[in-house]
N, C-alpha and C positions, 0 to 999 in steps of 0.2 A: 738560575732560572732559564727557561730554554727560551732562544730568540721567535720574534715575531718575521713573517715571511713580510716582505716590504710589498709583494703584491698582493697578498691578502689584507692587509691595511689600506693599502690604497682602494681595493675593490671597494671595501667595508667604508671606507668615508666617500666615496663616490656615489655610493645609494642614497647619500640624506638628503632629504627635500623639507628638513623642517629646520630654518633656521635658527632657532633656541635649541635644537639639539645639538647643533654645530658649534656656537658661539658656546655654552657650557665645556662640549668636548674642548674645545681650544684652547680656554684660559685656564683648565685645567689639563690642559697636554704643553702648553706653553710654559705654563711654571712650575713643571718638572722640567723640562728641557732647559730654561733659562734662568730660575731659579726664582720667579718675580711672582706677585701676589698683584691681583687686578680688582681695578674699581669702575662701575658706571663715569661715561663723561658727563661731568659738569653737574654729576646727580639726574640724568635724563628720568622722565617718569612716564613719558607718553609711549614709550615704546613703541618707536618708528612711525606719529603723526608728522613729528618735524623732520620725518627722514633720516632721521641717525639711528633709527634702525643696526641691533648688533656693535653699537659700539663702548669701546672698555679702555682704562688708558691704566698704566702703570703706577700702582701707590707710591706715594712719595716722591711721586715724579711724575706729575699730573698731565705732563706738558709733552708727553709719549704716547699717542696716541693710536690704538690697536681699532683694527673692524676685520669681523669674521665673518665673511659672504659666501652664499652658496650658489651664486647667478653663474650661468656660463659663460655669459659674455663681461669675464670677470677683468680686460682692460678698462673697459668703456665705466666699467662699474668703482672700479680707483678713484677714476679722477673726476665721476659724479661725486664720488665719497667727499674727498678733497672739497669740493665746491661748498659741499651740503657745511663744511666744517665751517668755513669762510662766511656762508651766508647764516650763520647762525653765533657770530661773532665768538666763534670758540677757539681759544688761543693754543696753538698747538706748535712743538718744534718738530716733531719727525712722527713721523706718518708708515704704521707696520698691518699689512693689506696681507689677512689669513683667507683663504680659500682653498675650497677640496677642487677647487678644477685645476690643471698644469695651466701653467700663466706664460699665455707665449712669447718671446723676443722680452725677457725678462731685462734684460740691460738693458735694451734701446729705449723701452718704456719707463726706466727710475731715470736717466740722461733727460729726456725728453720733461719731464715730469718737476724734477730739479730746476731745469730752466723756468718752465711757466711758473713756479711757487716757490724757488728757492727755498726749500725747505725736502731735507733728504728724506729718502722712500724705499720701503722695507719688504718686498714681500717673501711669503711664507706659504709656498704654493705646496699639493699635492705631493710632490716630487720630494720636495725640503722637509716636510712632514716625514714623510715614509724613511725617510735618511737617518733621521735621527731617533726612531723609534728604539733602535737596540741601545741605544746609548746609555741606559741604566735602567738598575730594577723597579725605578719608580715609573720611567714610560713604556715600560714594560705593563708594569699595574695598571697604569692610565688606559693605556688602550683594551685592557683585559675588562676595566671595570666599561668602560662604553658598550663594550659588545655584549657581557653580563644584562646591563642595564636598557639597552636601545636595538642590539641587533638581533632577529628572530628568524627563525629556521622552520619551514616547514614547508610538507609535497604539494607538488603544485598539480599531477605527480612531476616524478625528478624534485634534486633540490631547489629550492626559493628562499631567498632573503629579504627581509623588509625593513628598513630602520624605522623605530615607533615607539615615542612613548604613553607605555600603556598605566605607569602610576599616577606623573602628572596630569593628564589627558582624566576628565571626569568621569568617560563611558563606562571603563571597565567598572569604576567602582561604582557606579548611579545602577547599571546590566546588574553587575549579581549581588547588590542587596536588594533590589527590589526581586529579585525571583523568590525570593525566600520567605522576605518580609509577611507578617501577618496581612499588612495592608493588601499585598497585590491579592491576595483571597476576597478582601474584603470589595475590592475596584471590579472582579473578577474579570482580569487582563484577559484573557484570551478568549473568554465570550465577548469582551467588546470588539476584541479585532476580530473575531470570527463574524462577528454582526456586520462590522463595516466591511467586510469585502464579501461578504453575503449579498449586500446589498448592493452597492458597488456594484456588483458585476450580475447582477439581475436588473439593470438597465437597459430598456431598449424591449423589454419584454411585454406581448400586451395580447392577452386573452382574446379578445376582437379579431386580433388578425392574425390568433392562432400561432403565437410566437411562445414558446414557453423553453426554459431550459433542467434539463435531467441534471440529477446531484453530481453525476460525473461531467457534465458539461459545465457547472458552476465553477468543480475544483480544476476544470483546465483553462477557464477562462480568466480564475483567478491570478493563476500564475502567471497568465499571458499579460494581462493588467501591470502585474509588479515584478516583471522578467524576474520569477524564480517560483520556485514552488515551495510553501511552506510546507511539507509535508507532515512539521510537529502538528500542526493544527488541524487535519482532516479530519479525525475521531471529533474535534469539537464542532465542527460545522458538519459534518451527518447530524451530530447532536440539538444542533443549533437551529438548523432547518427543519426539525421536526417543531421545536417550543415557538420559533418564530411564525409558526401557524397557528397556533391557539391564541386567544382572546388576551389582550386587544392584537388584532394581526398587523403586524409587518407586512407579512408575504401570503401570496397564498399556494396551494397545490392542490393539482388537477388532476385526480387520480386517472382519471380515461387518457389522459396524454402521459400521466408519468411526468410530469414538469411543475417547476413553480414558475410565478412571476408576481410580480410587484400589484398591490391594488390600483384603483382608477387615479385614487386621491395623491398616491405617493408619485406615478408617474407623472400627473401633472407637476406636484412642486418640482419635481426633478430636470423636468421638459427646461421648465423656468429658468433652474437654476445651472442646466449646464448654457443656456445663452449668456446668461449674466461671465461664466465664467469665461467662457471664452469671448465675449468683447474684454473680459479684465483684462489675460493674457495677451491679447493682440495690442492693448494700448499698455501694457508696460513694458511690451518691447518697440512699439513707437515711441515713445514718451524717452526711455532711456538710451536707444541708441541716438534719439536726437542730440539728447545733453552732452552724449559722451561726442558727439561731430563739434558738437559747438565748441569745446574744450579743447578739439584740435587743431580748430577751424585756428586759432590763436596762435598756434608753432604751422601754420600754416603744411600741415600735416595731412591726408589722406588717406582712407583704412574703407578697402572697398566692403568688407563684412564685418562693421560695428557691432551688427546681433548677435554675430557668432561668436565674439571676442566677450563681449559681457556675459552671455549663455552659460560658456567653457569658465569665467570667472566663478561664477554661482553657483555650478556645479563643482569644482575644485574647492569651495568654500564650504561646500553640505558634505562632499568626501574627505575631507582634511579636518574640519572641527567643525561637523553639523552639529552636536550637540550643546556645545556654546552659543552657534551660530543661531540657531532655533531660540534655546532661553534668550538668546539678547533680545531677540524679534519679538519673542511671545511675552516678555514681563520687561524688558529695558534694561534688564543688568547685566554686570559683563561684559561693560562694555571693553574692559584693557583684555581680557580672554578676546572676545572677539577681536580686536585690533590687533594683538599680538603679532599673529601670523598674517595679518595680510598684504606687507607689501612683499612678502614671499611670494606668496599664491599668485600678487599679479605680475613678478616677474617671471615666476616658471610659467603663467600663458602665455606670455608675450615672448617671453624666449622660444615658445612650443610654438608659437604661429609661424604663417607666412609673410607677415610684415616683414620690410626690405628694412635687413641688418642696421643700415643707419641710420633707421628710424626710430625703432624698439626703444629705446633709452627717452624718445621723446616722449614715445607712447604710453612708456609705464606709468609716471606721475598723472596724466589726462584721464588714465583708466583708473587708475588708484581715486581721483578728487571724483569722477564720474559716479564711482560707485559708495562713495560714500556721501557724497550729496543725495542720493538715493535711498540708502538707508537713514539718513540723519533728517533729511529736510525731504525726504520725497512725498508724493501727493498722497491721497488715500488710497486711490486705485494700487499705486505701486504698496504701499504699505500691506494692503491685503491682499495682494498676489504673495509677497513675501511670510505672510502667517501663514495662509493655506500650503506654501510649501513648508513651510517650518513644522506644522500637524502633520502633514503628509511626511517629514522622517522622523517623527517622534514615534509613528506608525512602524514605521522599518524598524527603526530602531531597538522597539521592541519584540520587533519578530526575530530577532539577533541578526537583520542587515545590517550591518553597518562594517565599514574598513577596520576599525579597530576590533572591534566585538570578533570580526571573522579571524585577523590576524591573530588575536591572542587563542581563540578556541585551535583554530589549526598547527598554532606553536603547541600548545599543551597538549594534541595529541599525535606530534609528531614525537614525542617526549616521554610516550606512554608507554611500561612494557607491561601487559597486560596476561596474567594466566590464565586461562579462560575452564572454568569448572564444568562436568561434566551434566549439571544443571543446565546449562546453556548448552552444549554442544550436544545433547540425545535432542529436544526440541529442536535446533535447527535442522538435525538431520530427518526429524521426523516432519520437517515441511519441505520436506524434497520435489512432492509431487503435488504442491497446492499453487494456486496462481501466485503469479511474482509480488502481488499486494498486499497478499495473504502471510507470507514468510518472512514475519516479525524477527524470528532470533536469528535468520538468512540476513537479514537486512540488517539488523544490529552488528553482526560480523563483518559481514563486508560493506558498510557504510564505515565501518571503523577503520578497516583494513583501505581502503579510497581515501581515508584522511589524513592516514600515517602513523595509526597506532602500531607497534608491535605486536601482534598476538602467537602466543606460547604456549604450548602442550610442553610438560614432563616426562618421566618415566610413570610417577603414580598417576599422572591422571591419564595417559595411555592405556596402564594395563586397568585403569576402572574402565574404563569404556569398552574394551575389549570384553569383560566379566560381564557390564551389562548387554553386549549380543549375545553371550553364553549364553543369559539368565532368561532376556525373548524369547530366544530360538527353544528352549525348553519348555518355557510357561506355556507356549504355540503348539510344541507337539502336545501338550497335557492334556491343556484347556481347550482347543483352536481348531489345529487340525481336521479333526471326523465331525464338527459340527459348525461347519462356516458357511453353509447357507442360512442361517438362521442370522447370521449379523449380515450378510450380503443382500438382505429381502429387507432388514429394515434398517434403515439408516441412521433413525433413533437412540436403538439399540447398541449400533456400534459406536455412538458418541459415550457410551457408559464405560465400555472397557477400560481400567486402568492404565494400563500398561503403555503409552503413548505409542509409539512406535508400531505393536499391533493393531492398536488403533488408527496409525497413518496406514498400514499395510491395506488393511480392510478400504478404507477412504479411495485409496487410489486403485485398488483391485474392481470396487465398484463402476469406479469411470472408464476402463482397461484401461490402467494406465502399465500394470502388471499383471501377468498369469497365475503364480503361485507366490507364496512364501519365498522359495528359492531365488527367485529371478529379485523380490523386493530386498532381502538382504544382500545380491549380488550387486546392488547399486554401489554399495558401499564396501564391503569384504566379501571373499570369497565364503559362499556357504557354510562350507566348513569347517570357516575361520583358520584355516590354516594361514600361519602368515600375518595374520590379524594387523597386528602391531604395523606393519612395514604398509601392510594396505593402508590403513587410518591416519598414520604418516603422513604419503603421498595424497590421499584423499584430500584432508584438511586442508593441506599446504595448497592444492589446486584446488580448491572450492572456495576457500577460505582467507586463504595466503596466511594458514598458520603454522608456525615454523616450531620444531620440535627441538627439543635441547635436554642431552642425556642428564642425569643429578652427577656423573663425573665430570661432565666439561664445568658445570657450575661451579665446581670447586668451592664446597660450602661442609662448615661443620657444623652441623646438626647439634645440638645439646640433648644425648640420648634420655638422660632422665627426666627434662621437661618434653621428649616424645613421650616418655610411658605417663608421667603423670598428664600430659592434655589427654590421651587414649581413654585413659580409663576412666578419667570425668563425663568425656562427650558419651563414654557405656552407659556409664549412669544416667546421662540422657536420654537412653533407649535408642540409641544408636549402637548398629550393629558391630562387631569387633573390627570386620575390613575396613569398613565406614569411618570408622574411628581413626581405625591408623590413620586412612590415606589424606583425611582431613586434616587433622592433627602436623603431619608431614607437609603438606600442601602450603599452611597458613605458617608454619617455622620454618620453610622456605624460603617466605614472600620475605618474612620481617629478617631474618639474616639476610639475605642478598640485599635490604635497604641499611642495613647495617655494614653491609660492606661496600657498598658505593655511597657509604656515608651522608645518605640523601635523607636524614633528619638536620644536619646541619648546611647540607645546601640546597636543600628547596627554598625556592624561589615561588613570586606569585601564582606560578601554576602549581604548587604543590607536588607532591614525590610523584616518584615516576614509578614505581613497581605496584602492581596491585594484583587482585585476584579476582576475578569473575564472574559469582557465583550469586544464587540465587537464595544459598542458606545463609543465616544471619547468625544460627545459635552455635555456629563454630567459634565466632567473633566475641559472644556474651561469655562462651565458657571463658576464652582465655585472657580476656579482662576478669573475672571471678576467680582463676586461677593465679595468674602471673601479678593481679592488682597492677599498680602504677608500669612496670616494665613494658606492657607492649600493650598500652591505652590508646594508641593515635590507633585508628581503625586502619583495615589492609585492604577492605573490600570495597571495591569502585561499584554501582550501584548501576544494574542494567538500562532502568531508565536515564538515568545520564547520560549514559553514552549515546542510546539511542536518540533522545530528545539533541543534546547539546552538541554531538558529534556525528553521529552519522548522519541524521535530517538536516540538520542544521545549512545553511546556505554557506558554499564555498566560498573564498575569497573571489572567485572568477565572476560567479554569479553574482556578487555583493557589488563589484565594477560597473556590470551591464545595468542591474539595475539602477547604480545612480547617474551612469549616463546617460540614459531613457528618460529618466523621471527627476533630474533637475537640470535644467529650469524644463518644465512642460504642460501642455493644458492638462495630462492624466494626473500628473504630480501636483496640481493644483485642485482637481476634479476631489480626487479618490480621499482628501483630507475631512471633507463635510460631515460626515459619521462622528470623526472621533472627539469622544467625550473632555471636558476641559477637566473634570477630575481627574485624568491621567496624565495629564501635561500638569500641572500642581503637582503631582504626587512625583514627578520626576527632577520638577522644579526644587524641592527641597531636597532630592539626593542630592542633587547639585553642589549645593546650599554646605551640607555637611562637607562634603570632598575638599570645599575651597578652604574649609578650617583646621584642618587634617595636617599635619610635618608628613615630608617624604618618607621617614622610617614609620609612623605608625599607619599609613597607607598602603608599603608594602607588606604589614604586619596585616592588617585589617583584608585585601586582596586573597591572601595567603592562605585565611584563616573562613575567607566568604567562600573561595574555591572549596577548598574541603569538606564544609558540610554541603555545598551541594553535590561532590561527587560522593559523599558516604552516608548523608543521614535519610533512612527512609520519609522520616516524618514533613521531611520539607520537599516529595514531591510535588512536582508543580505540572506537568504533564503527566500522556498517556504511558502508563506501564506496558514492559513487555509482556504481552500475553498470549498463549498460543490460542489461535485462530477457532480451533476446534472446541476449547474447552470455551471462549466463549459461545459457539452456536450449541455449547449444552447448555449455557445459563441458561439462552433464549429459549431453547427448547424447556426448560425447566418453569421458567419463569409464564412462557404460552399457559402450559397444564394449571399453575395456579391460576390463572385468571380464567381461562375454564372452567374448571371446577368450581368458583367460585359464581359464574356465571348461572352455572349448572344448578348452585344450592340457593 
């Protein structure tokens, strides 16, 4: 087996910030290395109330006792260990101190150590870890399976890694059963959130004095609100703004301004209610930094910015396990989920501040009893500062903010090697010349391509694209050519054109955006098409970032008799003979190259990574009806997935800013009021299931929730890709009937 690089080990356990990821990796890197099998001490059950936090001692030898810590100031944090051991009357002979940080003046500190406890000291630093990794094929496996299991890759752009567990951890699986679920149809998720930041952010609006805001002032004020832009949900709050003015009104709109804003009655509750909120937040951060001075006031200790230390707590709490953290708040349970992780959280603040180094070690416990006096016994006021931010990222949450939700989507499509069908790449190119808001399958490409999918053209889907400029450029002389003022005078007319492409031509000829035919095909290939191929090539790749790859480099063998029998099925579908092939070729592709990077048996929670692009479905149905059970798991990733879940989707960066803005904050406080308690229950019981789940049918279940939202149409849950134009024919379509109708 081939050896592990001792610095990329060490990198890779350097990143963790969650200690239960560490303490697992340990006792299972340690007894491969040492050959020992480990047990909780003394049976601990509070997990780290009484401070023993991470600690495990050797079976059968009870009286050997091991602690895996992830603090940086990992001397000071020994011989607090040591103490905590003492004061909790737990009888121990020698004392073995794992940590990922290099542990300095390592002798002078076991010497030192030995004297004050006579009792010898063991540690097992960064350095000792890395040393021993090659030392056989089982820690070999140990650290293969950590990084399998905890470590994730994906563009930040350039590489980025993030250690996270995304099976243990509830989100990911609470996030994508509820997207599916009949229920969330029935809650109807995203016109609630589209209502609450509708509303939300038509505050301060007020007809009287002429204060009104336009649908595009809404959707930029929204995002300024919750530092990010949903951008999945814009189709539903256009949507949403129109019903929220019909009977009983919400809001209203003012056609002579072009603006809505809020009725008389709402701005008053609202006026009310943002006073209320903000005395709440100015006295839960008196109220708390007080307790937390008083508590130091006793280690006769001094912390010139209390508020800032508990803020950065709170927040590290809603970005490390808000979704625990929230249900604890919002229904009281979980509470060992909530506790788990927090005297982590409150040593990486305390270690990230500027308290004076010999302080920190005091400080942690003060902050630690501060903040859970807070949550356990705090007043009312603090209790409902803490729900309203608890609603307020249950909100996020569901918008897919959140650190894990972002981590795991941007792992899965750094992950992704996507073929992209000629169904999607003639539409994107035929929004060449539409505003940049407008260029649905533009944006679908290069949101994807910004997040680190792969995307691939072949040889057959090259020369199909190529065919269909032929096949334009001919239907245009036919049809087009000697009578194109007739579609240039009315604009109606040219939404009727089949042919997309001559119908973007016409679109943009009208606005000059183009002179002729000539000059609009020259955007793209050389008139012509000489060269075609090498044009579309380079095109792609710089418009797109889609990279080309001959069927020889692939080095794949084709199974030519299931070519000719898929061909002549998809005829019988009324699919044209070229059609047939290239289809047929396309989709025996996809499923060989997943057969040869064997990604039916190593897919993981994000599911395979080769897929196909495409807007047609019944390539899919034929070769399930032809091949039966053989190549049943679907090849086709589903446009709106990608565009809803990866390209719109909020980056990891964005997911940052927003939780450091908005917890702890009066807006993160504020912006919670709207949302409905049905949705917080409805989350509360994914919960619920997650906690009763074993690790393998979790990963089975993740695995298996992935998949059908990236292949099954029937469980869209957002806006489909749709070209821009072909909706302003529905409208236009849809105008004539209710005319006509008017008319009779």
């Amino acid at each position: 087996m081939e050896g592990i690089d001792p610095k990329a080990f060490e990198f890779a356990l350097s990143q963790i910030e969650d200690g239960f990821i560490f303490e697992d990796f340990s006792k299972d890197y340690l007894g491969k290395v040492l050959g020992y099998s480990f047990l909780p001490v003394g049976g601990i059950k509070d997990r780290g109330i009484d401070g023993l936090e991470h600690f495990y001692c050797r079976e059968n030898l009870e009286r050997n006792v091991y602690q895996a810590s992830i603090e940086k100031n990992c001397v000071s944090k020994l011989e607090k260990s040591i103490e905590k051991l003492v004061d909790n009357k737990i009888k121990f002979n020698q004392v073995y101190f794992v940590t990922n940080q290099i542990f300095p003046n390592k002798d002078k500190v076991i010497d030192e150590l030995f004297e004050k406890y006579k009792k010898p000291i063991h540690i097992y630093d960064l350095k000792w870890m890395s040393s021993q990794v090659n030392t056989s094929p089982a820690t070999v496996n140990s650290y293969h399976t950590f990084v399998t299991s905890y470590l994730h890759e994906f563009q930040k752009p350039g590489k980025s890694f993030v250690i996270g567990d995304l099976v243990g951890d509830p989100r990911l699986f609470v996030f994508l059963s509820q997207q599916w679920e009949a229920h969330r149809h029935e809650l109807k998720l995203d016109e609630i959130l589209s209502d609450t930041l509708i509303l939300f952010s038509l505050e301060g609006t007020d007809p009287d004095k002429n204060i009104f805001k336009t649908k595009d002032k809404i959707l930029q004020d929204i995002s300024n609100y919750i530092k990010f832009d949903p951008k999945q949900l814009h189709p539903v709050v256009e949507r949403r703004l129109s019903t929220l003015c019909q009977k009983p009104r919400k809001i209203r709109y003012h056609s002579k301004e072009n603006g809505y804003c809020l009725p008389y009655e709402t701005r008053l509750e609202i006026q009310s209610r943002n006073f209320e909120d903000a005395a709440l937040y100015a006295q839960f951060k008196t109220d708390i930094e007080t307790k937390l001075k008083s508590y130091l006031k006793k280690s006769n200790i001094v912390v010139r910015d209390c508020a800032s230390l508990i803020e950065k707590t709170l927040h590290k709490i809603f970005h490390q396990q808000g979704l625990e953290f929230a249900d604890f708040v919002l229904h009281g349970e979980n509470q060992n989920s909530f506790e788990k992780n927090l005297p982590d959280i409150i040593s990486l603040v305390v270690d990230e501040s500027s308290i004076v180094s010999i302080n920190k070690e005091e400080v942690k416990p003060a902050l630690l009893i501060a903040i859970r006096d807070m949550i356990y016994n705090g007043t009312l006021e603090q209790k409902m500062f803490l729900k309203r931010l608890s609603n307020t990222y249950m909100m996020l949450f569901l918008l897919q903010c959140d650190p894990k939700l972002a981590l795991y989507f941007n792992t899965m499509a750094s992950q992704l090697n996507v073929y992209v069908c000629t169904s999607i790449l003639v539409p994107a190119l035929s929004e060449y010349f539409l505003e940049p808001r407008n260029r649905r399958h533009s944006n679908l490409l290069k949101g994807s391509r910004d997040a680190g999918v792969t995307l691939i053209v072949n040889e057959t889907i090259l020369n199909e694209l190529v065919s269909h400029f032929r096949m334009i450029t001919n239907i245009y002389e036919k049809n087009y050519r000697n009578c194109e003022n007739l579609f240039l005078g009315d604009e109606f007319q040219t939404l009727f054109i089949e042919e997309i492409m001559i119908r973007a031509y016409f679109y943009a000829k009208r606005r000059n955006q183009v002179k002729n035919f000539n000059q609009f095909i020259d955007s793209f290939v050389n008139p012509d098409l000489e060269n075609a191929q090498d044009n579309l090539i380079e095109w792609l790749k710089e418009e797109f970032g889609i990279i080309y790859k001959s069927d020889k480099s692939l080095n794949l063998s084709i199974d030519q008799n299931e070519l000719n029998l898929l061909s002549t099925n998809l005829k019988a579908q009324k699919k044209s003979e070229q059609k047939a092939k290239s289809d047929s070729k396309i989709i025996l592709t996809i499923y060989s190259l997943r057969e040869k990077n064997n990604e039916t048996n190593s897919s993981s929670i994000f599911g395979y990574k080769t897929w196909w692009l495409s807007k047609d479905t019944l390539t899919q149905k034929e070769v399930i009806r032809t091949f039966k059970d053989k190549y049943k798991i679907s090849c086709y990733i589903r446009p709106d997935f990608l565009y809803n879940y990866i390209s719109l989707a909020p980056s990891k960066i964005e997911v940052d800013s927003a939780y450091r803005e908005l917890f702890p904050s009066f807006v993160g406080v504020n912006i919670s009021f709207f949302l409905p308690k049905d949705v917080v229950r409805a989350v509360h019981q994914k919960i619920s299931k997650h906690k009763v789940k074993n690790k393998a049918r979790l990963k089975a279940s993740l695995r298996d929730l992935a998949h059908k939202l990236q292949v099954d149409p029937n469980l869209q849950t957002r806006q489909n890709v749709e070209l821009y134009l072909d909706e302003r024919l529905k409208e236009v379509k849809k105008n004539g009937k209710e005319t006509m109708k008017q008319t009779n």
